[in-house]
C-alpha positions, -999 to 999 in steps of 0.1 A, spaced: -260 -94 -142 -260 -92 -176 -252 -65 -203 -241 -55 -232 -217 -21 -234 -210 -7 -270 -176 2 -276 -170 31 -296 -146 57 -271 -121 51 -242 -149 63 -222 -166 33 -235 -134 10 -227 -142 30 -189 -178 17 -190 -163 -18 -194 -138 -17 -167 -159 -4 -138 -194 -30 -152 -163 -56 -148 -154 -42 -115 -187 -43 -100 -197 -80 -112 -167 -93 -99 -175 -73 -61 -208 -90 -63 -197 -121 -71 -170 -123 -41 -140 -124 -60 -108 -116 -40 -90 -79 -49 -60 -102 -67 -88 -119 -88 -111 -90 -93 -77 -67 -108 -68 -97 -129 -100 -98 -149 -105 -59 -151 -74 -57 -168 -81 -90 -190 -117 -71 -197 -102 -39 -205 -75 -50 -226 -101 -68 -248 -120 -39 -248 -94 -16 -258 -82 -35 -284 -122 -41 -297 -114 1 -297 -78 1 -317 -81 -28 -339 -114 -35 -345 -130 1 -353 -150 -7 -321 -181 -32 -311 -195 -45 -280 -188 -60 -252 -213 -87 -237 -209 -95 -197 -222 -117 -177 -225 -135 -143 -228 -174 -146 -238 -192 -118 -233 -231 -120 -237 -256 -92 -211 -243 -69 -191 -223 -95 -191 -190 -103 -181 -175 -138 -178 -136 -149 -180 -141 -188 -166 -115 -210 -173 -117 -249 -164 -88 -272 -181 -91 -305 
């Protein structure tokens, strides 16, 4: 998984939260993980909203040996 979500609405911040949801499902995270990083994911979206006009959101799944990585980047 990897993609890239512009930013520009809350429905956009939405966008983020459930692509965050889902790649966290897929990559077997545990319900207390997988709420922890939506909420870390939307929180940086939102405030890529608020405070920075809007911009985009890059996701993706890292896979690395035996670790796993969701990487969030707003930009």
């Amino acid at each position: 998984m990897a993609e890239t979500i512009e930013i520009q609405s809350s429905a956009d911040v939405v966008m983020v939260r459930q692509s965050v949801r889902k790649g966290s499902v897929e990559m077997g995270f545990g319900l207390v993980d997988q709420t922890k990083i939506v909420t870390a994911a939307s929180e940086l979206a939102r405030n890529t909203l608020i405070y920075g006009g809007g911009g985009r959101m890059n996701l993706a799944c890292i896979i690395h040996d035996k670790y796993q990585k969701l990487k969030i980047l707003p930009n």
